[in-house]
N, C-alpha and C positions, 0 to 999 in steps of 0.2 A: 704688793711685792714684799719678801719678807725675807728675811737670811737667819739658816738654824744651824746655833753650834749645840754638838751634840759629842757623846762619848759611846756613841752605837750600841748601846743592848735592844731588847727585844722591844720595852715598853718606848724604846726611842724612836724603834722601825714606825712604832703602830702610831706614834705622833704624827711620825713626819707622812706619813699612809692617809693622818686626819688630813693633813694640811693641804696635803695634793687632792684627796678625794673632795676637799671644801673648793677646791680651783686655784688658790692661791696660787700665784706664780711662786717658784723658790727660784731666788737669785742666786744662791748657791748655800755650800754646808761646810761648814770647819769642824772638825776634828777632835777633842781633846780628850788626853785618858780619865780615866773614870771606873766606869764600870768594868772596865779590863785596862791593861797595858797599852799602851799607844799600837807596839805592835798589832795586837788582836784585834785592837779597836780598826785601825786599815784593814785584816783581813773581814774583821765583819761587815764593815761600811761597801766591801767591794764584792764580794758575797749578797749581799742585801741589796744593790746596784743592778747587779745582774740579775739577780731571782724579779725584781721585780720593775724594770725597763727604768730607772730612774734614768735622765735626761740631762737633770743641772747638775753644775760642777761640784767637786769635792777638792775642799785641802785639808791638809795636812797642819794642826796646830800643835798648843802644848805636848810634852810630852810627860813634863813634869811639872809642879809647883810656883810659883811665885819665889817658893824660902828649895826650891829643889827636890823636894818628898815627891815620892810617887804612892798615894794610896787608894787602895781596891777593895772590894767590895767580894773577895775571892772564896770566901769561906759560905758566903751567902748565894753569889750568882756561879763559882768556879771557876775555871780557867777562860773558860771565854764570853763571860761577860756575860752568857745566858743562859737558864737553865730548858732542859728539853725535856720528854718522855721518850728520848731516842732517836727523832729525826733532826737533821741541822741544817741549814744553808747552804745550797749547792756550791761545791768549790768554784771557784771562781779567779783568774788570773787576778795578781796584787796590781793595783792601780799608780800607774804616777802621777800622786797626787802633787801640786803646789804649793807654796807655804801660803797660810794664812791671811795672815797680816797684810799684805799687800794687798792680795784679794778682796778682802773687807774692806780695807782703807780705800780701795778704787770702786769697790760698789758704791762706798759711802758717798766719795768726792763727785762721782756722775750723777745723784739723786738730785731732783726738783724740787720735795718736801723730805722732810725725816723719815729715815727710816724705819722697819720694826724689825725688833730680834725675837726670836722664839728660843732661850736659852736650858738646855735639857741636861746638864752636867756643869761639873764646877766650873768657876768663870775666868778659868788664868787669860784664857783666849781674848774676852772682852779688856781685862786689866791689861793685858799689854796691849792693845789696841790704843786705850785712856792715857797709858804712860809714856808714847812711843809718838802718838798724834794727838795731843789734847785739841790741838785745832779740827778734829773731827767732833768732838763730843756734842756741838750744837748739832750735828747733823743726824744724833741719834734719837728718833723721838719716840721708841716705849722699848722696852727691853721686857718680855714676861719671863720668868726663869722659875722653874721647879726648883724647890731648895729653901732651906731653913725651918723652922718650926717653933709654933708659939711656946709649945708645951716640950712633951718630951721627943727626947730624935729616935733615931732607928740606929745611925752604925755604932752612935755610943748612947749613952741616956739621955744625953743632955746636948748632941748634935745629931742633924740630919747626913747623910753623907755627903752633897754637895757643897754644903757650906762647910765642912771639916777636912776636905781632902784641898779644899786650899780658903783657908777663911782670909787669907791678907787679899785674894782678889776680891772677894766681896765686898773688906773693907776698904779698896781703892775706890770699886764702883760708888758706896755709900758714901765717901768721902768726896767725891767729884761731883756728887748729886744726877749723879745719872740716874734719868726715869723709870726707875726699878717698879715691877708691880711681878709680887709675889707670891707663884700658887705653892706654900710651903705644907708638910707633913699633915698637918691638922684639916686645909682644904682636903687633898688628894683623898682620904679616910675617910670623906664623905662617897667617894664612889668606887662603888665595890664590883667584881667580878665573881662568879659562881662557876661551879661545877658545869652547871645546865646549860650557862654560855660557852662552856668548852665545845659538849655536846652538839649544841645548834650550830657551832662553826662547823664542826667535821660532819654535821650532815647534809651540807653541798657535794661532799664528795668527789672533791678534785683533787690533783696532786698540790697545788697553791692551798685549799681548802685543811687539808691531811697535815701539812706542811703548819700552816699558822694555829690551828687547834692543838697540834703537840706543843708549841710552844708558849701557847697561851697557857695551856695547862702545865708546863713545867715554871711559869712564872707563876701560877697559882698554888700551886705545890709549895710554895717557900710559904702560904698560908697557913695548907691544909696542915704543914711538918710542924705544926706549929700549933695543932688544935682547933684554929680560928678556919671556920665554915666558909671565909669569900677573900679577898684580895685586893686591897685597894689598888687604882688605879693612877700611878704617879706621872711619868711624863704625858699621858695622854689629858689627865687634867689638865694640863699647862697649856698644852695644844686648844683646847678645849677653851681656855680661860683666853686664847687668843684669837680661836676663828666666832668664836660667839660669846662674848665678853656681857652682852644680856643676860646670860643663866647665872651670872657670879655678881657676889655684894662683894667690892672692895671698899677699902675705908683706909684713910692717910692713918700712916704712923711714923713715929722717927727709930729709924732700925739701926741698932748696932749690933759688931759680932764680936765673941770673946776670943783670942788673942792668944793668952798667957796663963789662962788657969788649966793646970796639969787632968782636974775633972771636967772641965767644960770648956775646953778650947773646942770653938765651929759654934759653941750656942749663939741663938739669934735672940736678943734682947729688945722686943717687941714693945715700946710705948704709946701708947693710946687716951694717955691722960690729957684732959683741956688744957687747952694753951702751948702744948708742945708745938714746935717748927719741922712738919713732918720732911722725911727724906726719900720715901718708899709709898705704896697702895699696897697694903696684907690684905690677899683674901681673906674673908671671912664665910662665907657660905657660896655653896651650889647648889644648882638645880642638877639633883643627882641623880635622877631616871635620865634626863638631858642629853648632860653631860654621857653619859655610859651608852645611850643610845647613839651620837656622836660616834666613839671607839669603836662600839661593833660594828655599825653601819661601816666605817672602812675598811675593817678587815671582814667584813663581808662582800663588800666589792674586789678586795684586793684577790679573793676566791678564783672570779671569772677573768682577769683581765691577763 
């Protein structure tokens, strides 16, 4: 059983697509902006519900920050959190969703053993959980979250977007010693998506088939606009890094995040030297045919069903 907070774009659908197409039960899914607006983030999650029979509950979490910001990724994905070649997600009535918190906090307090999180956006959702019910935190026993990087980030140099659009929840989680394992910037860059896989999607030839190949391909697009010939593949590493945790090397490190520096606020200060008291597991490698086989195998079932 497993519970995924997420901030709904495209590569979010196709995680949570791995995780159902792997069997997993989802005990449910919270919310949090990110890749769009909270608003868009609900029309997407309720759109994406519909299109594709989703079953377990949704709430409704952050909407902003820990410190109040609300930061997007808008210049990159657009107004709504995903980029297309022209088709979009069938409209869909806005859901009434539940708040969060509660929800989490009562899956948590009903478990027999710990839980697991599959985290796919920034983590305010989990830090109010940690600040709100510390007497939950034994109860949580692995968190995988996409987010951070050894090396360089994506929405600025020196941050990844999830650890920059709200870096004090990361530093709650890391402060609490919550069992963090990390598929950051550097993992995902090992698995890449192509042209050819757009292709092979859209030749099932269905409305669902037509439907996920444009979008695969407009998430590819932010590659191609960019010169680089493939696309890595970020929340569904994560996914990945959670439904088959054999194709990934982690390795303990003690993980901080920067704070207060005007160029590197969200950087993830990654240590791996002996004798450190780690706080986190950093991926380090994948099995990247794998893993990518993984991805498409579900959005290749997601085609027929």
């Amino acid at each position: 059983m497993v519970w995924i907070d997420t901030d709904m774009g495209f590569d979010d659908i196709q995680a949570i697509l791995m995780v159902d197409h792997s069997r997993f039960d989802i005990a449910g899914v919270s919310l949090v902006f990110g890749n769009a607006p909270m608003a868009q983030v609900r029309r997407n999650a309720a759109r994406a519900k519909a299109c594709f029979g989703w079953n377990f509950p949704i709430f409704a979490g952050a909407h902003q920050s820990i410190l109040g910001t609300v930061e997007t990724p808008i210049h990159v994905l657009g107004p709504t959190g995903m980029p297309t070649r022209g088709r979009h997600l069938p409209e869909a009535p806005e859901l009434d969703l539940g708040p969060a918190l509660p929800a989490l906090a009562e899956w948590l307090e009903g478990l027999d053993e710990p839980g697991r999180i599959l985290a796919l956006g920034p983590l305010t959702n989990l830090a109010i959980l940690v600040l709100s019910r510390p007497d939950l935190i034994g109860k949580i026993g692995e968190i995988t979250w996409m987010g951070g990087g050894a090396t360089r980030g994506n929405h600025t140099p020196s941050a990844e977007f999830n650890a920059f659009a709200d870096p004090e929840a990361l530093a709650i989680l890391l402060a609490n010693n919550l069992p963090l394992r990390v598929a950051d910037l550097d993992l995902c860059r090992q698995v890449q998506v192509t042209p050819q896989d757009v292709e092979d999607l859209a030749a099932a030839d269905t409305e669902r088939a037509r439907l996920l190949s444009d979008l695969l391909g407009g998430f590819l697009d932010i590659a191609l606009s960019r010169g680089r010939p493939s696309m890595s593949l970020y929340d569904p590493t994560a996914a990945a890094a959670f439904i088959a945790p054999n194709a990934f090397e982690f390795k303990t490190a003690f993980v901080t995040v920067e704070l207060a520096g005007d160029q590197t606020r969200g950087r993830t200060v990654v240590d791996q030297r002996p004798g450190v008291e780690p706080n986190a597991h950093w991926g380090m490698r994948a099995d990247a045919e794998r893993v990518r086989a993984l991805a498409l195998e579900a959005l290749a079932e997601a085609c027929f069903e």
